[in-house]
C-alpha positions as CSV (number, residue, x, y, z in Angstrom):
1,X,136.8,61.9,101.1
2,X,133.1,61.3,102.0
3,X,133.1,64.7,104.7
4,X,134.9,66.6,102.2
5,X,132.5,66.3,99.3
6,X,129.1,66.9,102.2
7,X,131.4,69.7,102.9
8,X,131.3,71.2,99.4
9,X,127.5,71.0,98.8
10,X,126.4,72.0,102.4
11,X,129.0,75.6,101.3
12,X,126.9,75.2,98.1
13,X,123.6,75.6,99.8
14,X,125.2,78.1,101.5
15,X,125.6,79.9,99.2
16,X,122.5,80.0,96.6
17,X,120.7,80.3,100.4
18,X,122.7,84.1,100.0
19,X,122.3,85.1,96.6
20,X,118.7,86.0,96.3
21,X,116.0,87.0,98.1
22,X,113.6,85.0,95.9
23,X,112.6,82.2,98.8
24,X,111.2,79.8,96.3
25,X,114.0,80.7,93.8
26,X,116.9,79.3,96.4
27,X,115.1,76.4,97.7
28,X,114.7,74.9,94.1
29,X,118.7,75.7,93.6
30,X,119.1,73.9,96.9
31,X,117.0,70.7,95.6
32,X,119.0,71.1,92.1
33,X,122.0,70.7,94.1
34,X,121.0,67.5,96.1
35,X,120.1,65.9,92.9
36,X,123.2,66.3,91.9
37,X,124.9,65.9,94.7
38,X,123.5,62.5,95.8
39,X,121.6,61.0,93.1
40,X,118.5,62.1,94.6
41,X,115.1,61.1,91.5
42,X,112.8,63.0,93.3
43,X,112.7,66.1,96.4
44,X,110.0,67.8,98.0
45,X,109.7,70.7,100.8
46,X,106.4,70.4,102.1
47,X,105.0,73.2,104.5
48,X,102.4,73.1,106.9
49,X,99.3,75.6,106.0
50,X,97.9,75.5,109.9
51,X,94.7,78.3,108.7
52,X,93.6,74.9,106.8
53,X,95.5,72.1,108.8
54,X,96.9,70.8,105.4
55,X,100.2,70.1,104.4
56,X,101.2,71.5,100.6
57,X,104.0,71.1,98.2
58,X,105.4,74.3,98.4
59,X,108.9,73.5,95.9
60,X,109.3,70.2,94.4
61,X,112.5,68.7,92.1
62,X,111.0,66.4,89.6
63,X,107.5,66.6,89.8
64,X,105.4,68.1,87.3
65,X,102.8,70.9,88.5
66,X,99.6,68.7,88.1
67,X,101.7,66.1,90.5
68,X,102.4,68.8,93.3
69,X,98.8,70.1,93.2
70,X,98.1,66.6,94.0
71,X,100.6,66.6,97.3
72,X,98.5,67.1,100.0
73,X,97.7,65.5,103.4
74,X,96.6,65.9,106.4
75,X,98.9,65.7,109.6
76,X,99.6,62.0,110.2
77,X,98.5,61.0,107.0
78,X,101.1,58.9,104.8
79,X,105.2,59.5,105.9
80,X,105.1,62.8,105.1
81,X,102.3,63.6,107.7
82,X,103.4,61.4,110.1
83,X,107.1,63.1,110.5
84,X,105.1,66.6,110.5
85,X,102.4,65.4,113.2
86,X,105.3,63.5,115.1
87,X,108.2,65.9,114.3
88,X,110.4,62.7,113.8
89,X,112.6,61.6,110.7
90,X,111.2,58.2,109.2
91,X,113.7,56.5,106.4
92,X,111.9,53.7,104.1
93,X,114.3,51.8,102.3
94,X,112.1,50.5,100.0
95,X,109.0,52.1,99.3
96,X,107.1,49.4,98.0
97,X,107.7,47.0,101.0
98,X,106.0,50.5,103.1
99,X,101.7,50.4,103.4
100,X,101.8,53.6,104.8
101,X,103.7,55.2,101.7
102,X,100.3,57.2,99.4
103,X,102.2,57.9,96.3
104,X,99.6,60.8,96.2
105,X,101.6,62.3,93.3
106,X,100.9,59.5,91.3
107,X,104.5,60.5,90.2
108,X,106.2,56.6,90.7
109,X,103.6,54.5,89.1
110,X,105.9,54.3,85.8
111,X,109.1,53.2,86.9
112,X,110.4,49.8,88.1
113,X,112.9,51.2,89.8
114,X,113.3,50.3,93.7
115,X,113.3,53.6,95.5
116,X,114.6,54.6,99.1
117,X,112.4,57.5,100.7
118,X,114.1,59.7,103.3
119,X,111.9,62.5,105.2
120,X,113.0,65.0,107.8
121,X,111.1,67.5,109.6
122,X,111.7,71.4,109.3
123,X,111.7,73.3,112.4
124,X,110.9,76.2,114.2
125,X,112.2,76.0,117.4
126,X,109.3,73.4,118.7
127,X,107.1,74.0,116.2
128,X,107.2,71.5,113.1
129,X,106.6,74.2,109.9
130,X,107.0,71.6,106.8
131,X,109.6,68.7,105.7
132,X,112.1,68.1,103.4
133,X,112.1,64.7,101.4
134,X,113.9,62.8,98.6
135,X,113.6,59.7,96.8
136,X,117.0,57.6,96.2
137,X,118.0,54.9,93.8
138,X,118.0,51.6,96.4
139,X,121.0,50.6,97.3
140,X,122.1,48.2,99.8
141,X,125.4,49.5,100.7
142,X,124.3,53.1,100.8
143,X,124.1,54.1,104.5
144,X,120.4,55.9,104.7
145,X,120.9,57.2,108.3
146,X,124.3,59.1,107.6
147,X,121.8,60.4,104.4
148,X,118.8,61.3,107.2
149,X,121.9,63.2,109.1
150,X,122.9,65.0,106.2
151,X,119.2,65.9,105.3
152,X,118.4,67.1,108.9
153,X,121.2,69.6,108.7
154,X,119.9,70.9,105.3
155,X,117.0,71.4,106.9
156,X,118.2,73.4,109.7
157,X,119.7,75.6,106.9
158,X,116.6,75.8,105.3
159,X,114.5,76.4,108.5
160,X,114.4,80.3,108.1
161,X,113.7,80.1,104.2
162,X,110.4,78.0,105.2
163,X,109.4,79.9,107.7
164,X,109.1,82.8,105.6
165,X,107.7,81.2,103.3
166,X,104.8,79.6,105.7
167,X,104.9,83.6,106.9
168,X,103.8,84.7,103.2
169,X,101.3,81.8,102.8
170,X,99.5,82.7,106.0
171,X,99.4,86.2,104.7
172,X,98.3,85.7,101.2
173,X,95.2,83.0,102.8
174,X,94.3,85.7,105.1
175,X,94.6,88.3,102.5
176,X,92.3,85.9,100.4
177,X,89.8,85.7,103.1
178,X,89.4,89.6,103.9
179,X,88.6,89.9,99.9
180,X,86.1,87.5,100.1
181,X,84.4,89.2,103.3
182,X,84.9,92.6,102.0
183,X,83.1,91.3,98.5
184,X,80.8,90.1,100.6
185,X,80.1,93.1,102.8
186,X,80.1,95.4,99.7
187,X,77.3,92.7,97.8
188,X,75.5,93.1,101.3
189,X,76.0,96.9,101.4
190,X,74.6,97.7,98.0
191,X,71.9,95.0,98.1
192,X,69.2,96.3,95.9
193,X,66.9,96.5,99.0
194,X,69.1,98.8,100.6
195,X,68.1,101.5,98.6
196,X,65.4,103.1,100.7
197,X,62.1,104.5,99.6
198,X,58.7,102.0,99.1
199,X,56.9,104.8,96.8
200,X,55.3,103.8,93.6
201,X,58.1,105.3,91.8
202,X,61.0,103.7,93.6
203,X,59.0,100.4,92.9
204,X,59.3,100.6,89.1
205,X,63.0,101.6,89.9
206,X,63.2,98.5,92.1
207,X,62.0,96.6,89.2
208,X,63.8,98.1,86.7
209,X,67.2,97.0,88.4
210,X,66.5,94.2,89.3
211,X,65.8,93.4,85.2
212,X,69.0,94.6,84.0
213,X,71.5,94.1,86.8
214,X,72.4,90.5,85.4
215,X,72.9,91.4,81.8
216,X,75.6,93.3,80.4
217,X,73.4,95.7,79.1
218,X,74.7,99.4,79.0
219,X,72.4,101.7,81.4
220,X,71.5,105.4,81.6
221,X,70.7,106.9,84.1
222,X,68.5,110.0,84.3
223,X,67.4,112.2,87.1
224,X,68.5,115.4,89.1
225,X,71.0,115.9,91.2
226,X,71.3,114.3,94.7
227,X,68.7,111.4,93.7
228,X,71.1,108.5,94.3
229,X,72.2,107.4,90.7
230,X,75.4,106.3,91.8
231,X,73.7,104.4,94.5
232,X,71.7,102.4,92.2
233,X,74.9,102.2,89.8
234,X,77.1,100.6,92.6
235,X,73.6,98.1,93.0
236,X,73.4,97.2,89.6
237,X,77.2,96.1,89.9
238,X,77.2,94.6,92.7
239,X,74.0,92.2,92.1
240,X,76.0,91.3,88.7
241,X,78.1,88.8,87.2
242,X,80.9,91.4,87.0
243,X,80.5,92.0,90.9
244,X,84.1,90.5,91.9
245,X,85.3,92.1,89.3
246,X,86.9,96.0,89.5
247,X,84.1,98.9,89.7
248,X,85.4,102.4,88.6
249,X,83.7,105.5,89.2
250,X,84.7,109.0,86.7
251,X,83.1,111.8,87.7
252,X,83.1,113.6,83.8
253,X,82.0,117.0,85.3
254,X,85.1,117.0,87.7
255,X,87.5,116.3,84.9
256,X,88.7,119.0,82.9
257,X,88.5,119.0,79.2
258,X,92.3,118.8,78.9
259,X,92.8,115.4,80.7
260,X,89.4,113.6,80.7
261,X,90.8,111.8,77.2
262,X,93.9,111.0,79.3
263,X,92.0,109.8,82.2
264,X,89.5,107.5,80.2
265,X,91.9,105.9,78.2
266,X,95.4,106.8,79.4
267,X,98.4,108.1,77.5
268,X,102.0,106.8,76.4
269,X,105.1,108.2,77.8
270,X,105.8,111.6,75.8
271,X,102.1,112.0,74.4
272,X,102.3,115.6,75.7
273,X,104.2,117.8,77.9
274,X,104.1,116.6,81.5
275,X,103.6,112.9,80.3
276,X,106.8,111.4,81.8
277,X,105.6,107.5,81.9
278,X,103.1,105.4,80.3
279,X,99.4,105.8,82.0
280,X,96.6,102.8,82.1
281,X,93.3,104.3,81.5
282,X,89.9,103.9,83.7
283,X,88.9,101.8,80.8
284,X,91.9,99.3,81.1
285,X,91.8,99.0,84.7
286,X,87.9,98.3,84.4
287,X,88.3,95.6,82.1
288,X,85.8,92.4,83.0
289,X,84.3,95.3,85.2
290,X,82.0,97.8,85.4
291,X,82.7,101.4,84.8
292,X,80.4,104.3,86.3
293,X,80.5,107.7,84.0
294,X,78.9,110.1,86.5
295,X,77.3,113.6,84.3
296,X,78.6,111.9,81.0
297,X,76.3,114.6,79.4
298,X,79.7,117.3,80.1
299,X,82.2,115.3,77.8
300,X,83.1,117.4,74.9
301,X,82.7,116.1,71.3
302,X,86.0,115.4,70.8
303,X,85.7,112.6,73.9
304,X,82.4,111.1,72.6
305,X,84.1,109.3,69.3
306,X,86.8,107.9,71.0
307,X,83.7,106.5,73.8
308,X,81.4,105.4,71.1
309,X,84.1,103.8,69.8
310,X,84.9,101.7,73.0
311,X,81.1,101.6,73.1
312,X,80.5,99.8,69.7
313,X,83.8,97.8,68.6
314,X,85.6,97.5,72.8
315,X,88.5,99.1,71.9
316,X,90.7,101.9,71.6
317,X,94.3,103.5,72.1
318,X,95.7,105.1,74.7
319,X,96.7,109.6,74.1
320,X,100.1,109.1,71.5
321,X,99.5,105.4,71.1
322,X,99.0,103.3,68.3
323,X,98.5,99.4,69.9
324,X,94.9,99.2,69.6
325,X,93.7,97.8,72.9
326,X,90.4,95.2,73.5
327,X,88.5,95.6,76.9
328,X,85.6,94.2,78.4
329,X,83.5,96.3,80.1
330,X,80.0,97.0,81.2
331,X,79.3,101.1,81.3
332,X,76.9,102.6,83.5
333,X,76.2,106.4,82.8
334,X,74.3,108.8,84.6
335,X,73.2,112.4,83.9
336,X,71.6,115.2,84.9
337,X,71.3,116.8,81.8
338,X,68.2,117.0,79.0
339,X,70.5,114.7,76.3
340,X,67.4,114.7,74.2
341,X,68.1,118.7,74.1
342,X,71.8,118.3,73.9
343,X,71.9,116.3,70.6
344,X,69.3,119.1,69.5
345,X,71.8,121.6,70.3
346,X,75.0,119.5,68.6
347,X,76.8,119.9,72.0
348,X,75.7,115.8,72.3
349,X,76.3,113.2,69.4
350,X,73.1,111.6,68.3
351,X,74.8,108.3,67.6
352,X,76.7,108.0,71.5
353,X,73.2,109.1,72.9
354,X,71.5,106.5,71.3
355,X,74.5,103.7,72.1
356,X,74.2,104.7,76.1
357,X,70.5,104.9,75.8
358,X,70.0,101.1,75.9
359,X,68.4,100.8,78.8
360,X,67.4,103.8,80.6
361,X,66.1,104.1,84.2
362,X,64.1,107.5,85.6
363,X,65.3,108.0,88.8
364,X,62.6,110.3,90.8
365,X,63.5,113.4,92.1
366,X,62.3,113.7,96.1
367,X,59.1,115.5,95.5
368,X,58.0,113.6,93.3
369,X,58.0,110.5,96.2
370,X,56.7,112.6,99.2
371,X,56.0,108.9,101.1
372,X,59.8,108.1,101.3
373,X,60.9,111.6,103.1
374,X,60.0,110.2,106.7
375,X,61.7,106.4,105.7
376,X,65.0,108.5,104.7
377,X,65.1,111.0,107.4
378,X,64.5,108.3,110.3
379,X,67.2,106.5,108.4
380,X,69.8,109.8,108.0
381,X,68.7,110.6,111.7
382,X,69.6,106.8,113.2
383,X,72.7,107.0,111.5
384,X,74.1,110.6,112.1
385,X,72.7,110.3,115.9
386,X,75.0,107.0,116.3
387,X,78.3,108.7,114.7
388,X,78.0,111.5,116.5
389,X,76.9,109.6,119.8
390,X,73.5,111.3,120.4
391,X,70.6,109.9,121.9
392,X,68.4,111.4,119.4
393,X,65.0,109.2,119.7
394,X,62.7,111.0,117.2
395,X,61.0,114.0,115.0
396,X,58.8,116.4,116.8
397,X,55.3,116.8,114.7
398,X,56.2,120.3,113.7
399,X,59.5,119.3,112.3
400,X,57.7,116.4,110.3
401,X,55.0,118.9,108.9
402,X,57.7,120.9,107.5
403,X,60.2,118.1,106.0
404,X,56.7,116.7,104.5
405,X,56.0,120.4,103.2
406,X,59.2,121.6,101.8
407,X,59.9,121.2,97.7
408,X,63.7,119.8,97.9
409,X,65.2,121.4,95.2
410,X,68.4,119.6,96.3
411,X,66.3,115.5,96.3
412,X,67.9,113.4,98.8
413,X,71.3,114.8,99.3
414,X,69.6,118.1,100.6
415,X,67.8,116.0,103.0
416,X,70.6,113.9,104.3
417,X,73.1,117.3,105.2
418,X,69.4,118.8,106.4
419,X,69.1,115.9,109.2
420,X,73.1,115.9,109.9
421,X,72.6,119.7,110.5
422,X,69.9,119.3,112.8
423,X,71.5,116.6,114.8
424,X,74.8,118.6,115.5
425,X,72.3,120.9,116.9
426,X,70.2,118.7,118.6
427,X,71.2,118.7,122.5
428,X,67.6,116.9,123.4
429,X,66.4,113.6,122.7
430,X,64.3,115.1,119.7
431,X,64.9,117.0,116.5
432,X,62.7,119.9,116.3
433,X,61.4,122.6,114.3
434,X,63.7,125.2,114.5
435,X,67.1,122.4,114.6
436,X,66.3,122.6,110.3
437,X,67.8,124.8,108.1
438,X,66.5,128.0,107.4
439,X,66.0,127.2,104.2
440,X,62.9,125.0,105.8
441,X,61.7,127.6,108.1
442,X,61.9,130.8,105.6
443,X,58.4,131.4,104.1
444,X,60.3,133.1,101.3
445,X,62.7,130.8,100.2
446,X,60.7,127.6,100.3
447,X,56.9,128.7,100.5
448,X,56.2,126.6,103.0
449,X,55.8,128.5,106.1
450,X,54.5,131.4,106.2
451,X,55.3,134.7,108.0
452,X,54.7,134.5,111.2
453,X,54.1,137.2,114.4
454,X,55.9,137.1,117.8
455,X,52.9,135.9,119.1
456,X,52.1,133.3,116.4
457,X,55.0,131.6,116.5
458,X,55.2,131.9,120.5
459,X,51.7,130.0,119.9
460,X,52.9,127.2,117.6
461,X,55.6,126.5,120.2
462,X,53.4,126.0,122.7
463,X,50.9,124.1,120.9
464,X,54.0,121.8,119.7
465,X,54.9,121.2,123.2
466,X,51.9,120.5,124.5
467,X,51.4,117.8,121.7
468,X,54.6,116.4,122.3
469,X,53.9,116.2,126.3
470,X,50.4,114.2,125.4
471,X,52.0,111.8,123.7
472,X,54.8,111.3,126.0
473,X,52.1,110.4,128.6
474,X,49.6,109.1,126.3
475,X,46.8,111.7,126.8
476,X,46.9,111.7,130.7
477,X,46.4,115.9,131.4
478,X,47.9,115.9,135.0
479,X,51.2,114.3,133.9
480,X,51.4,116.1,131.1
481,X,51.0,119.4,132.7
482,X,53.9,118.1,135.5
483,X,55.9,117.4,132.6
484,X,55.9,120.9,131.3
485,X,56.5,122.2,134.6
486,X,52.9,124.0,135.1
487,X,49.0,123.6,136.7
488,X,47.1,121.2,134.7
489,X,44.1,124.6,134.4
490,X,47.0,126.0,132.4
491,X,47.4,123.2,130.5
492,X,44.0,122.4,129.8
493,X,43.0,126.1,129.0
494,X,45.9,126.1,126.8
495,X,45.2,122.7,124.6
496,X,41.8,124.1,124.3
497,X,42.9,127.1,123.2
498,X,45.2,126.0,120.3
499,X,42.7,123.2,119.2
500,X,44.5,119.9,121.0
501,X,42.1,117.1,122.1
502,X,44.2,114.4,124.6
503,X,41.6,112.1,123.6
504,X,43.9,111.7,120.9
505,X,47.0,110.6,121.9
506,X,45.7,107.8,124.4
């Protein structure tokens, strides 16, 4: 009668093992149905997390959650860690007569009953993944080996469910630690001190962040195009409170007038024609974040209430809504545009200008910060040389004069595709004069340089060369001549001739 009714439940477990593909979801059923199958107070399947060499309680029957938390040990630590370490089942037929039994649940210190502990070991193959244990009522005439058979067969059913499970947990620690290195790498990355430039002007910028990064202060920021405002937004997130947190970037200017509502605060299903399922917002998905509104100064009037509204009260409804939703979130803005002239011209409303205007920061544009052209182009030029595998070394003088000379209209971003440009040319181990953009060589376009003769310019390159091969050998005229290839009377009539003194460059 005995076989018939192990029988039934082992089909039992069988079965709910079948149903659903829910692993924690069939290995509670599978605990239900020992409980009331054999009587069983308490059951536990334990796995082994081997990233942390802990064991967990992964499902439990009878404990509360505070008492699995509680469930852990080390391998060979109590009888649970012991049949994991050893890969052996232990029976205790009374747990109070056992020393080695921790009661780290805390989960039998109100009861008088006497209780029988059984724990077996869940394989895989070899390998020892977790365990499976229950606590019976003692009872003297219950046979607990033909229970510890029963149980190690349950666990052989159970083997696969386990594994996956340990599978999932290895996947969701190691998911857990590549978040916490990417954080890492991105609070490293946008380090306040990795904004280059040691001008004045960058100093009071410096400053400036470094003041309101740690509030939740809304900030504007103002300056031309291609001065690195979102750099210093994605700094003054990532040196936050907020910086685990999400960080959402809109570009307003690339948004068309149509959707940017839609986009900013999302829509219900049916709100308009092409609106065929409910849409989260930038707003929502930035709550407890920061959101970045890149050339806010293009929003249309229509936009600006429904932003001064999130501004002022942190709410709003999504397009064809009506549930009024609360957010969290920090704005950054930046712009391009004279807003001052804007609210002037009603295009901009006086009361959102004066909401994002907390606290502003200037950001310079490049001419205005001459010293930090050579810091970013010997940074653009290290980091384009190793991407495109060049052994680009350094600046000639000439090409320097001219970086230092021209107005950049375009600030920083100019510069940067300038120095890319000039290293896709580059087939030497320096950047030269005539590797920048015409826009730096044209006399017209950037009154810089100025029209030059066949001759004149036939001069300069031979007066840049013969700097360049003085320095190389630190003033020394012989090997300087040898290393242009020509009689050092040449050379020396030459240097004189264009005004270049080799006591210089020893």
């Amino acid at each position: 009668m005995q076989k018939i009714e192990e029988t039934t439940y082992l089909y039992e477990i069988a079965k709910v093992l079948t149903e659903t593909i829910d692993l924690r979801k069939s290995l509670y059923s599978v605990l239900e149905i020992l409980s009331r199958s054999l009587g069983m107070r308490k059951g536990t399947i334990t796995i082994l997390n081997p990233l942390r060499d802990e064991i967990q309680i992964e499902v439990a029957h009878g404990l509360s959650r505070s008492a699995m938390q509680r469930g852990r040990y080390k391998p060979g630590e109590g009888i649970t860690g012991k049949v994991i370490q050893q890969g052996k089942s232990l029976v205790v037929p009374k747990i109070s007569e056992e020393p080695s039994f921790l009661n780290r649940t805390a989960s039998r210190r109100q009861t008088q009953e006497e209780i029988s502990f059984i724990c077996v070991p869940i394989k895989k193959g070899q390998q020892v993944v977790g365990s499976l244990s229950v606590d019976l009522p003692y009872d003297d005439t219950v046979d607990l080996k033909a229970s510890e058979r029963l149980l190690t067969v349950i666990a052989t059913m159970l083997a696969q469910w386990v594994i996956n499970l340990e599978t999932l947990q290895i996947e969701k620690e190691a998911l857990h630690q590549e978040n916490l290195r990417l954080q890492e790498q991105l609070a490293t990355k946008h380090r306040i001190t990795n904004i280059i430039g040691n001008s004045n002007k960058m100093r009071e910028v410096f400053q400036m962040i470094s003041q309101v990064c740690r509030s939740n202060a809304t900030v504007l920021l103002r300056g031309e195009s291609g001065t690195g405002k979102e750099l210093v937004a994605n700094a003054i997130h990532f040196n936050s409170p907020r910086a685990k947190n999400t960080f959402i970037k809109v570009n307003c200017a690339a948004l068309p007038s149509t959707l940017i509502e839609s986009e900013l605060f999302g829509h219900e299903k049916g709100a308009f024609t092409g609106a065929i399922k409910q849409k989260r917002g930038k707003f929502e998905l930035a709550n407890k974040g920061t959101i970045f509104l890149d050339e806010i100064g293009s929003i249309g009037l229509d936009v600006q209430a429904n932003l001064l509204r999130v501004l002022q009260e942190k709410e709003f409804e999504r397009v064809g809504g009506t549930q009024t939703i609360k957010v969290d979130v920090r704005i950054i803005a930046a712009t391009s545009k004279n807003l001052e002239q804007a609210v002037e011209d009603e295009t901009f409303r006086g009361d959102l200008y004066y909401r994002l205007n907390v606290f502003p920061i200037y950001l310079p544009p490049l001419r205005e910060r001459k010293t930090d052209v050579l810091l970013l182009a010997d940074h653009f030029l290290e980091l384009y040389a190793g991407e495109n595998n060049k052994d680009i070394r350094r600046l000639s003088t000439p090409a320097i004069d001219m970086l230092m000379q021209y107005h950049w209209p375009g600030n920083v971003r100019e510069l940067e595709n300038s120095i890319e440009r000039a290293v896709l040319l580059c087939e030497g181990g320096v950047i030269r004069s005539y590797h920048l953009p015409p826009t730096l060589q044209t006399g017209e376009q950037s009154d810089t340089v100025p029209t030059r003769s066949l001759e004149e310019a036939t001069a300069s390159l031979e007066r840049e060369m013969i700097i360049d091969a003085l320095k190389n050998t630190r003033g020394n005229m012989a090997m300087a001549a040898e290393l242009l290839q020509t009689t050092v009377r040449k050379f020396t009539y030459k240097a004189k001739r264009y005004g270049v003194d080799y006591r210089q460059y020893r």
